[in-house]
Steps between C-alpha positions, in 0.01 A plus 500: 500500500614813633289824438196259393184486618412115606257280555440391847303198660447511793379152723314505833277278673349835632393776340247777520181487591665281780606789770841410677792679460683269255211610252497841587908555421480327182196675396700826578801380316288388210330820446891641500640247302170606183547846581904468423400348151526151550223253404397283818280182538402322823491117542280479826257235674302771654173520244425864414179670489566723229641385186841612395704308226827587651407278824465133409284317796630102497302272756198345580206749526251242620714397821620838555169646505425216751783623751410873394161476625510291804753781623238767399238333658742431887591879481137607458329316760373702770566437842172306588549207269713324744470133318553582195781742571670143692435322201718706277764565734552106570461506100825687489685306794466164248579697195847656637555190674456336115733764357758522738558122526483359173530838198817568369619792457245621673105591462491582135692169351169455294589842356761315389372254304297700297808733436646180331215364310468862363807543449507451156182685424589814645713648244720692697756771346732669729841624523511509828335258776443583895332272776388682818432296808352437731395196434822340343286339251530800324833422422449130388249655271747691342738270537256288288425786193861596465635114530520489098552854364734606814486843477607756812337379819474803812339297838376734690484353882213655738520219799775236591384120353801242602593789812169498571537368922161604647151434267691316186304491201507094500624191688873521507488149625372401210668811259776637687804334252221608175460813607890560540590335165267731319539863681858406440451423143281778407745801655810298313287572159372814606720835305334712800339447835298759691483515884321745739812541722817475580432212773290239272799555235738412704323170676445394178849588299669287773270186527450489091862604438342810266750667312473818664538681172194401388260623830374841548305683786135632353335700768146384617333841278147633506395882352506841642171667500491843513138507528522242830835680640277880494206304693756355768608821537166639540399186776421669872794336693399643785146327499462218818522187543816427256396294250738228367390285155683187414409422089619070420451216633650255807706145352547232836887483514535815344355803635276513800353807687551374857783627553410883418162486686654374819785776428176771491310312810415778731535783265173729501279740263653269146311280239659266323303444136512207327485453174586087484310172355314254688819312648669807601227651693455170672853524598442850630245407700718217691741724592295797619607670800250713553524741239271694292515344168255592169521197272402592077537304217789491280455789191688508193800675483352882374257500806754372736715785374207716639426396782876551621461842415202602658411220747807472779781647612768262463521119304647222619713289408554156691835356392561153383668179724825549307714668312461348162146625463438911440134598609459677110193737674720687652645709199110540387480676848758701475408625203208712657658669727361419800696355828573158390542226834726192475508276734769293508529161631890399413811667508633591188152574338571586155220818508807658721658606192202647372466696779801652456367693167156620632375676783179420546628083560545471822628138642354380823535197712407351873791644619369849327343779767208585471493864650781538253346387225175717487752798586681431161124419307385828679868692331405320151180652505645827549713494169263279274591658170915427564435163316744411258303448209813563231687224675169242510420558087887409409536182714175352598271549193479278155783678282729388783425166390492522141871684514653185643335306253692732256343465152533778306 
């Protein structure tokens, strides 16, 4: 099929309007992928607001709205409603506590179903076929659609599942020889597979036995902004107090912030802002050492954008509790300009490597001086516009992707 244009479907749990980075990339490398010629449709189980007959929603809308809304309704209570803000939260204690225990292969295996009593229905013609987790149900979906017609499979593989040590997505009591026999499975099957880095591929080439030949390194990508870059560049640096901004979210097991604030105890004239959900500001709030911190809601991605621009001096980046997992935020950082702040809290952090291509990352740890590292922020600021924005289009951005998929 050389030289021809194809048709692409593409299968994720998660999909826009849902904001995490999984959704973000794909939307990026969708946009690419119709802009090269191709014809794409999405298989998701996030229901859309806007209609669009390329992006099929399976699932069950009433039960979904159900979730949807009592998560509204947690994040928008104000401060004073103390009860009802208990209620919700021990609400979402029994409901993980459900999930993790007993749902295989993780919290959307009733996506599942309805991706095979649809599957018929659906009509589905493709040339092509990708599945982008996280979650790995994405997969089984596919797995599911392409079972009969077997046409080219891509996985594209955001988080470990099986390698998954700290917050796994089920009971591997329960799943732990399941969720082996079917990784394993799938990547046998699979003509391509997709990882972030070169760390995750090779965990998971040596405890699946992947032929290597098969597994290729696509960059965590976001876009280059002119229009963002010129307003970092026009940002007062030398405004006080320094103003850090951290953009995500904290996962127990994963990522935590104690480390970093008890790194910054002490330090004077900075404000951290926050831009987290509900959880992840009460996890900030635990580990406060006395700092000055500005809590906001989360924003979509085009305000958040903004915000980094014109709001703070630097963004942080917190990294993860291993070296499996990439913290994805931190190329969307980069990608402004600004001073970008990793914290790292293992050796062998995989963001080392980015740092190696960009000047504005700069990798940090407890071990890190401080003096020094305000010294080098305090350089950075001096030569804001030496960015490399050349090197960040041709590596981190969607056509990075869609040239290792390699369908012309």
């Amino acid at each position: 099929m050389k030289n021809k244009k194809k048709k692409i479907l593409i299968v994720t749990h998660q999909y826009l309007p849902h904001i995490s980075p999984r959704t973000t990339r794909w939307k990026l490398i969708v946009d690419d992928l119709i802009n090269l010629g191709h014809e794409v449709t999405v298989v998701t189980g996030t229901k859309q607001t806007i209609e669009d007959k390329k992006i099929i929603y399976v699932g069950n809308k009433s039960s979904g709205n159900v979730v949807n809304k009592m998560r509204e309704e947690s994040n928008n209570l104000s401060e004073s409603n103390i009860i009802k803000k208990l209620f919700y939260k021990s609400l979402k204690k029994i409901y993980r506590i459900i999930v993790k225990t007993f749902s295989w292969p993780d919290y959307s295996m009733f996506w599942l179903l309805s991706i095979y009593k649809n599957k018929k229905n659906l009509n589905l013609d493709y040339d092509l076929i990708i599945s982008v987790s996280l979650p790995f149900s994405s997969h089984i979906a596919a797995y599911i659609l392409n079972k009969r017609i077997n046409k080219d499979w891509i996985m594209d593989i955001g988080d470990p599942f099986t390698l998954k040590k700290d917050a796994p997505e089920n009971n591997k009591i329960l799943y732990g020889f399941l969720n082996k026999y079917y990784e394993k499975k799938f990547y046998s099957l699979a003509n391509k597979i997709l990882f972030t880095h070169g760390d995750a591929m090779s965990a998971h080439v040596d405890y699946f036995d992947i032929d290597p030949a098969k597994t290729f390194i696509a960059n965590p990508i976001s876009e280059f902004k002119e229009e963002i870059y010129s307003r970092t560049l026009k940002y007062d640096f030398n405004s006080k107090p320094i103003k850090f901004g951290y953009f995500g979210i904290f996962t127990k097991g994963v990522r935590s912030p104690k480390n970093f604030m008890n790194y910054l105890k002490g330090t004077e004239n900075i404000e951290l802002h926050w831009y987290v959900n509900e959880d992840s500001k009460n996890e900030i709030i635990l580990n406060n050492v006395e700092l000055e911190s500005i809590f906001h809601s989360l924003v979509n991605r085009d305000e958040a954008l903004n915000r980094m621009a014109d709001s703070v001096h630097c963004l942080l980046s917190i990294g993860n509790l291993n070296n499996t997992q990439l913290p994805s935020k931190v190329i969307e950082y980069i990608s402004t300009g600004k001073p970008v702040i990793h914290f790292s809290e293992i050796d062998n952090d995989p963001v080392e490597n980015i740092a190696k291509e960009f000047k504005n990352l700069f990798i940090i740890s407890d071990r890190t001086n401080k003096d020094n590292l305000f010294k080098q922020l305090n350089e950075y600021y001096k030569n804001i516009n030496s960015f490399n924005k050349e090197n960040f289009i041709e590596n981190y951005t969607a056509s990075s992707v869609t040239k290792i998929l390699d369908l012309s």
